[in-house]
N, CA, C and O atoms as a Tinker XYZ file with bonds, in Angstrom:
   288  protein
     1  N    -26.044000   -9.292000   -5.127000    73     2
     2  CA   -24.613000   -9.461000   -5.093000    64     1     3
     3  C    -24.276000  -10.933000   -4.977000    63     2     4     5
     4  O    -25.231000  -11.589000   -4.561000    81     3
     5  N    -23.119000  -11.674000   -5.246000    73     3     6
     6  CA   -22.420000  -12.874000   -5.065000    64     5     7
     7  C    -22.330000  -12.676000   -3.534000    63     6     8     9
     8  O    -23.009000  -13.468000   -2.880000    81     7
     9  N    -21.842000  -12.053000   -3.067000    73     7    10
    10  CA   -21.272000  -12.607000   -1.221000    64     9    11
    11  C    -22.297000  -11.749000   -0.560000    63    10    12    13
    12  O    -21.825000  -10.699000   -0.122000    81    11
    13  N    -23.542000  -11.916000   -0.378000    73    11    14
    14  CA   -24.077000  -10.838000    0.308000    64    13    15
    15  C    -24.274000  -10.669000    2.037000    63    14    16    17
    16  O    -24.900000   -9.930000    2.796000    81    15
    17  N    -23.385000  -11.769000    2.138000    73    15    18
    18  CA   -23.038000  -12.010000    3.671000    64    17    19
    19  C    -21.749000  -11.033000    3.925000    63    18    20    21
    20  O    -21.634000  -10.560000    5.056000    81    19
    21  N    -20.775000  -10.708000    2.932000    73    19    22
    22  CA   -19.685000   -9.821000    3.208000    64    21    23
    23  C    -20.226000   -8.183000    2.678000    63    22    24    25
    24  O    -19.363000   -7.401000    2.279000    81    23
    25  N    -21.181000   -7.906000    2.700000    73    23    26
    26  CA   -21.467000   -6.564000    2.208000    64    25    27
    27  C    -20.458000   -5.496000    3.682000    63    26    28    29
    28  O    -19.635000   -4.583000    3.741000    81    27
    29  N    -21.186000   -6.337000    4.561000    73    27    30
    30  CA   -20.609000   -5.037000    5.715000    64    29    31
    31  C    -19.159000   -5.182000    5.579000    63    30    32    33
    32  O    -18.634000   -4.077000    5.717000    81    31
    33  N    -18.457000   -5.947000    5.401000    73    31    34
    34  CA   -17.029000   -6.166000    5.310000    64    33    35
    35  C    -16.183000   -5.125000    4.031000    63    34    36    37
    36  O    -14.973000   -4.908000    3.980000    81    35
    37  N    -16.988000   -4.735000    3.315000    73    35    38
    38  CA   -17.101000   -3.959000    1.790000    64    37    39
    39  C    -15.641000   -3.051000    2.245000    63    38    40    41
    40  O    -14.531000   -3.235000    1.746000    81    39
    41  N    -15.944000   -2.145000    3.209000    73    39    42
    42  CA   -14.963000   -1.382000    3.432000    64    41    43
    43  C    -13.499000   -1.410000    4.221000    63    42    44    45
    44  O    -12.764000   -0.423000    4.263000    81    43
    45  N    -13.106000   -3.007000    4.994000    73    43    46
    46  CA   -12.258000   -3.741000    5.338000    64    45    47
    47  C    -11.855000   -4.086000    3.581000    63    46    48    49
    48  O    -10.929000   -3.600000    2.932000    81    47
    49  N    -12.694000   -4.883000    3.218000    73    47    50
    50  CA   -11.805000   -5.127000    2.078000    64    49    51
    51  C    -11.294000   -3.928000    1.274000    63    50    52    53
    52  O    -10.205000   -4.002000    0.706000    81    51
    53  N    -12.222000   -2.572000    1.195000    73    51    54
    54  CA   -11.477000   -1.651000    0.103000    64    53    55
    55  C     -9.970000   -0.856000    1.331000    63    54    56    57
    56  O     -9.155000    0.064000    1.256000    81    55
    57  N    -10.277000   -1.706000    2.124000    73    55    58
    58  CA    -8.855000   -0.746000    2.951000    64    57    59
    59  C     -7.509000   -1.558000    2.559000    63    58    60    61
    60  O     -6.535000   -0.921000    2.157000    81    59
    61  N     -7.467000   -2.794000    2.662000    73    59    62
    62  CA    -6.695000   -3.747000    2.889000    64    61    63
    63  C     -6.377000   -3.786000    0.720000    63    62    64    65
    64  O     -5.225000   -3.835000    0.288000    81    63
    65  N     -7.458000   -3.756000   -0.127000    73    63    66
    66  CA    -7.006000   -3.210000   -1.504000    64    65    67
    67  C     -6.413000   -2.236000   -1.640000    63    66    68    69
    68  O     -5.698000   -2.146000   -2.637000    81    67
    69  N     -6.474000   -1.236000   -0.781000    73    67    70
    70  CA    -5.518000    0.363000   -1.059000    64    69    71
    71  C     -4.627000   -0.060000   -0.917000    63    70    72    73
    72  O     -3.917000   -0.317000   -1.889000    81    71
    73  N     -4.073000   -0.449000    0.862000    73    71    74
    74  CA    -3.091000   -0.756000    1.058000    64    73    75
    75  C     -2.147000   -1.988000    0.024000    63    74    76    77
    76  O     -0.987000   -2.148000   -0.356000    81    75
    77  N     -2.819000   -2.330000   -0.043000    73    75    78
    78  CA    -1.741000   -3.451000   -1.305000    64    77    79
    79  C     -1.229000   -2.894000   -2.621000    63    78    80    81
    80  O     -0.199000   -2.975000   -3.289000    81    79
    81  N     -2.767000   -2.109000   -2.715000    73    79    82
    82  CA    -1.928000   -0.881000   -4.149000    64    81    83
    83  C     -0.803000   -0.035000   -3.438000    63    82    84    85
    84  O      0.128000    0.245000   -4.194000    81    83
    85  N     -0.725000    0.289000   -2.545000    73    83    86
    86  CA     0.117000    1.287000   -1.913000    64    85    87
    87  C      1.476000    0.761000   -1.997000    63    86    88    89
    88  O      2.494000    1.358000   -2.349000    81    87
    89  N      1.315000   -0.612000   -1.569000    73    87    90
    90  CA     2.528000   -1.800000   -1.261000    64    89    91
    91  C      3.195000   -2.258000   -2.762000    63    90    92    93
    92  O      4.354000   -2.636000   -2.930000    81    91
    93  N      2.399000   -2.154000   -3.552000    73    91    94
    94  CA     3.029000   -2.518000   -5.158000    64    93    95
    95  C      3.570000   -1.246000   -5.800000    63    94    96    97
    96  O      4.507000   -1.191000   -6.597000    81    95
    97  N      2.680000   -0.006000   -5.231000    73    95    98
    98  CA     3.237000    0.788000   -5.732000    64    97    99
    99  C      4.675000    1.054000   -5.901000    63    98   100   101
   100  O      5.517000    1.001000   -6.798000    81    99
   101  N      4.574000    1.434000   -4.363000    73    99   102
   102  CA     6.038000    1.472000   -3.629000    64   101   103
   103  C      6.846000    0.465000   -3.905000    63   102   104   105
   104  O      7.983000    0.929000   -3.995000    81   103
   105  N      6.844000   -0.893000   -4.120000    73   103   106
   106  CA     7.678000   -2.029000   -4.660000    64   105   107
   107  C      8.523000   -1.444000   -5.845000    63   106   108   109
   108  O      9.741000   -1.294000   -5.944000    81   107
   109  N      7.237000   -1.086000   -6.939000    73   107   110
   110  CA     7.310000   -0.929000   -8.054000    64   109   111
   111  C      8.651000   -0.110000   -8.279000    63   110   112   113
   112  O      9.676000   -0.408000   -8.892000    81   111
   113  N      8.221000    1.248000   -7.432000    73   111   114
   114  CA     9.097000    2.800000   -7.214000    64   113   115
   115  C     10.927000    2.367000   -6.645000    63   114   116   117
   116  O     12.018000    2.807000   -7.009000    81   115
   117  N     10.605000    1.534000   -5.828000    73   115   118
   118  CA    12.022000    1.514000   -5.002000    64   117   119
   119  C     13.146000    0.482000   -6.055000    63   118   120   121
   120  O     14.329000    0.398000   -5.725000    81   119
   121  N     12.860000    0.075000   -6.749000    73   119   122
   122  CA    14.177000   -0.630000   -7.367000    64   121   123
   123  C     14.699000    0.564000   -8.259000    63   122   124   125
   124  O     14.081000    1.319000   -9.009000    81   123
   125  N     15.997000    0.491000   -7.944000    73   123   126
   126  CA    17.011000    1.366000   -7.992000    64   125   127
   127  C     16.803000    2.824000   -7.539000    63   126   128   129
   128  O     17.680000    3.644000   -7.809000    81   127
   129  N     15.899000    3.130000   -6.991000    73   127   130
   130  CA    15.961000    4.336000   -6.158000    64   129   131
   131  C     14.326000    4.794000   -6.390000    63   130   132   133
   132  O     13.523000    4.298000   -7.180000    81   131
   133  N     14.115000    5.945000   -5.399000    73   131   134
   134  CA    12.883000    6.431000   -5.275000    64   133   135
   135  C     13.170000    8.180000   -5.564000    63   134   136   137
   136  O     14.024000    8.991000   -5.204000    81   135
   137  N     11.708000    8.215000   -6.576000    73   135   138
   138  CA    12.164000    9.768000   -6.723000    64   137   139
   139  C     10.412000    9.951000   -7.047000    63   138   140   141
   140  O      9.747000    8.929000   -7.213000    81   139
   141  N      9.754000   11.317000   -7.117000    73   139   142
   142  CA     8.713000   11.288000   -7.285000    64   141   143
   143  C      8.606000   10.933000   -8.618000    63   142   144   145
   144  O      7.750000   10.049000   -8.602000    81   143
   145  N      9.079000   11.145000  -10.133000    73   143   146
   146  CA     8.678000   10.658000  -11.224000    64   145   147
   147  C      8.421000    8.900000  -11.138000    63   146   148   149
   148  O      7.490000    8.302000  -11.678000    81   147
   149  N      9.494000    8.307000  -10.325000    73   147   150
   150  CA     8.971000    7.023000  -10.245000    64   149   151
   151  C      7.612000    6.387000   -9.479000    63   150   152   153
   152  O      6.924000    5.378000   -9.636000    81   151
   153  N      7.609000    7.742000   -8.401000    73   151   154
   154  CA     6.533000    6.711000   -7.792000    64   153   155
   155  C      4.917000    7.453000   -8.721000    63   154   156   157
   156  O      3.809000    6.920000   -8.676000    81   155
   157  N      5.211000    8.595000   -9.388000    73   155   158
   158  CA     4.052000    8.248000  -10.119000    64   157   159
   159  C      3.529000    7.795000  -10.736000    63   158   160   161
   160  O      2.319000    7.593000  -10.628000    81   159
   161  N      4.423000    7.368000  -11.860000    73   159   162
   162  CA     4.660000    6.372000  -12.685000    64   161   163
   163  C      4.127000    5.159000  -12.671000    63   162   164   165
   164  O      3.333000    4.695000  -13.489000    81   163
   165  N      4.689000    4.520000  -11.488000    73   163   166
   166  CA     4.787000    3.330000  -10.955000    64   165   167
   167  C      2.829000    3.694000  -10.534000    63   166   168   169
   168  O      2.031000    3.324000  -11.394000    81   167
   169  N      2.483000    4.113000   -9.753000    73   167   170
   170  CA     1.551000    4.661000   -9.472000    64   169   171
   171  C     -0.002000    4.295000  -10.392000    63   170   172   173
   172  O     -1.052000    3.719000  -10.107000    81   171
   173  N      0.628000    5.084000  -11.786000    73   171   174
   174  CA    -0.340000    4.881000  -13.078000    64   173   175
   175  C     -0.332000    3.304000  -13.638000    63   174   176   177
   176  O     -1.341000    2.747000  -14.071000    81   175
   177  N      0.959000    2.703000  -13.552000    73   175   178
   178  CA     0.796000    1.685000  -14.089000    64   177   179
   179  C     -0.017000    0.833000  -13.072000    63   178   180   181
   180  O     -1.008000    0.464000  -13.703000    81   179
   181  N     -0.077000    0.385000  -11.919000    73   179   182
   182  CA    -1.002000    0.037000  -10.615000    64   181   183
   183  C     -2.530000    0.121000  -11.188000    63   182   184   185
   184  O     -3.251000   -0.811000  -11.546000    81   183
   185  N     -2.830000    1.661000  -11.162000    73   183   186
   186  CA    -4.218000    2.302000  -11.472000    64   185   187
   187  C     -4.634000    1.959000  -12.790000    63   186   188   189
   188  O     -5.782000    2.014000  -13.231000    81   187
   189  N     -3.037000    1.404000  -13.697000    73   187   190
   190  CA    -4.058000    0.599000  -14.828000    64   189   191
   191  C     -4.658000   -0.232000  -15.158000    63   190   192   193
   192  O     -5.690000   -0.480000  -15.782000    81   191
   193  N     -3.550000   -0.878000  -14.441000    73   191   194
   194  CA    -3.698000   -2.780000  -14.371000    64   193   195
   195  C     -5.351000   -3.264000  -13.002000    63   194   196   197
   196  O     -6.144000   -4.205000  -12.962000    81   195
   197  N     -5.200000   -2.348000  -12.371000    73   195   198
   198  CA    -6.528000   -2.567000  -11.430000    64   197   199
   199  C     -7.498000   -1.974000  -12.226000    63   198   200   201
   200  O     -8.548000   -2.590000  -12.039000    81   199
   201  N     -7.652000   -1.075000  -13.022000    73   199   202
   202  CA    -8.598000   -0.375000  -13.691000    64   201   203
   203  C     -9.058000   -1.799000  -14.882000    63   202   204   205
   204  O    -10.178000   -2.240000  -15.141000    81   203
   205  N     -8.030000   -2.122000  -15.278000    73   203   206
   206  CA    -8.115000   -3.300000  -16.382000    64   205   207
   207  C     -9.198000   -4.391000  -15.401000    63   206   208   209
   208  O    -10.356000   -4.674000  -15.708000    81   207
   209  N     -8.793000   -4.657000  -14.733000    73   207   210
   210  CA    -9.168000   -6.347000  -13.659000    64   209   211
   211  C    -10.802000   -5.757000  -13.475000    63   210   212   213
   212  O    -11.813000   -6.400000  -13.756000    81   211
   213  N    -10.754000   -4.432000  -12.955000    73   211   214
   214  CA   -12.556000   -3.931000  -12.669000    64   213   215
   215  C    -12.974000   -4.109000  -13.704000    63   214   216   217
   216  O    -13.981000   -4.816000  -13.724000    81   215
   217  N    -12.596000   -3.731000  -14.691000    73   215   218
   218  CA   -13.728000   -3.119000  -16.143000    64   217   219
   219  C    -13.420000   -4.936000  -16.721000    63   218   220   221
   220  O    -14.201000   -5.412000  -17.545000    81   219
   221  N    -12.734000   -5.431000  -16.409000    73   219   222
   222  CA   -13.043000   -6.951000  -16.896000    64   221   223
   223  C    -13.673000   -8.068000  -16.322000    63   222   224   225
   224  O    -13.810000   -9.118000  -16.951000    81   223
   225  N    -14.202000   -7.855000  -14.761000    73   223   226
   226  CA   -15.223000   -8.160000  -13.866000    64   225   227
   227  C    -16.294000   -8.207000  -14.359000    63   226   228   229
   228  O    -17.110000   -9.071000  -14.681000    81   227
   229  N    -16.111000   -6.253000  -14.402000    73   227   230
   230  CA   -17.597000   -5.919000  -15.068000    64   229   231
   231  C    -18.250000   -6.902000  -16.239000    63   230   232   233
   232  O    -19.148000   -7.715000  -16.018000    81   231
   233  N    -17.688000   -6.692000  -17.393000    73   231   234
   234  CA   -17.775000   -7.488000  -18.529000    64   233   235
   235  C    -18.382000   -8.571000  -18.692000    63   234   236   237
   236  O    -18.957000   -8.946000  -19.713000    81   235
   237  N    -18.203000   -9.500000  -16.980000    73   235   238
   238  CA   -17.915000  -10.885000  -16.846000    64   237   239
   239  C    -19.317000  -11.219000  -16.041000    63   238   240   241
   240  O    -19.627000  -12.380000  -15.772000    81   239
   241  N    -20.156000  -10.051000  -15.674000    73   239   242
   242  CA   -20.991000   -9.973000  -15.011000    64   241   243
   243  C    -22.455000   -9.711000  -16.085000    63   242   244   245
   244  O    -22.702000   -8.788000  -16.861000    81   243
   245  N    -23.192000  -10.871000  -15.752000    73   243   246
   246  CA   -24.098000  -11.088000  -16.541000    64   245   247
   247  C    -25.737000  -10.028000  -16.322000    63   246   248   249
   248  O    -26.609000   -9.658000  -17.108000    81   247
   249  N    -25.540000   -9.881000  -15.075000    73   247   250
   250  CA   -26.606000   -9.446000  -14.369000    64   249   251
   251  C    -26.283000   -7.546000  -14.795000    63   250   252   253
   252  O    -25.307000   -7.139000  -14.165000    81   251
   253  N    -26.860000   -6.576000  -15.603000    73   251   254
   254  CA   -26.515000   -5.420000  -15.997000    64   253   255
   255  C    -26.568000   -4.442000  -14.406000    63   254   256   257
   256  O    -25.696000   -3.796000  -13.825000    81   255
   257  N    -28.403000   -4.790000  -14.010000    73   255   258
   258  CA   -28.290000   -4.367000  -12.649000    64   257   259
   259  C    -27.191000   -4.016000  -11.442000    63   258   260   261
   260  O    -26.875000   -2.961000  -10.893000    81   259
   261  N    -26.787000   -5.317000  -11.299000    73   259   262
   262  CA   -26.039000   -5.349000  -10.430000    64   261   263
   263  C    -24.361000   -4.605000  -10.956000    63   262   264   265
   264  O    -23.641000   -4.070000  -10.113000    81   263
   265  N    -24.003000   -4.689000  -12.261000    73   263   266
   266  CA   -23.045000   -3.602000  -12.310000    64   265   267
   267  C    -23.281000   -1.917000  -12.361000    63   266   268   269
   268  O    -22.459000   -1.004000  -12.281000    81   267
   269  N    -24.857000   -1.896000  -12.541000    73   267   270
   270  CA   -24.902000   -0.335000  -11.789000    64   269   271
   271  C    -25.060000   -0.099000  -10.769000    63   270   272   273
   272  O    -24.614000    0.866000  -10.149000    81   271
   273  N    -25.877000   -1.131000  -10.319000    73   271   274
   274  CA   -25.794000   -0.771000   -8.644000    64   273   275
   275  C    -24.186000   -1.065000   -7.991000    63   274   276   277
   276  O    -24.231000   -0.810000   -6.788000    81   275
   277  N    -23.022000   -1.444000   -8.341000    73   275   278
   278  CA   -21.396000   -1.468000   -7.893000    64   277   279
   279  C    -21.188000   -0.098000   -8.257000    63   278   280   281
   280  O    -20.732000    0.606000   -7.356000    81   279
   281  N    -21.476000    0.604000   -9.673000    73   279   282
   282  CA   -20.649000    1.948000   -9.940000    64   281   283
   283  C    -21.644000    3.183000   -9.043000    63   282   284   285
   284  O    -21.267000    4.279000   -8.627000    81   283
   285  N    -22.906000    2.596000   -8.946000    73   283   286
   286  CA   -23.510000    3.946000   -8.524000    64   285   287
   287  C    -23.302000    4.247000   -7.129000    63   286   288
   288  O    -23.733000    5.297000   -6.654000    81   287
């Protein structure tokens, strides 16, 4: 891995990433009102744009190993 001093930290950071997706979500949802079609919506577009940023990490990562050992 690049930071292999933050491995134990792995799951602080994936908490504090939810929560920020959670926080954009909801940003996203509340202008001009909140209803469930928006916040799913809002929701998918989040899960795309982060889906985009992973799979373009990946890409960016030279070492094949080490992107199976992240998905597995």
């Amino acid at each position: 891995m690049i930071f292999t001093g933050l491995a134990p930290y792995l799951p602080l950071f994936a908490a504090v990433g939810g929560g920020v997706a959670f926080l954009l979500v909801y940003a996203i949802a509340c202008q001009g009102g909140t209803s469930p079609v928006r916040l799913v919506l809002a929701g998918v577009i989040v899960s795309s744009v982060f889906g985009s940023v992973q799979t373009g990490l990946f890409l960016l990562i030279e070492d094949i190993g080490l992107v199976q050992s992240v998905i597995a």
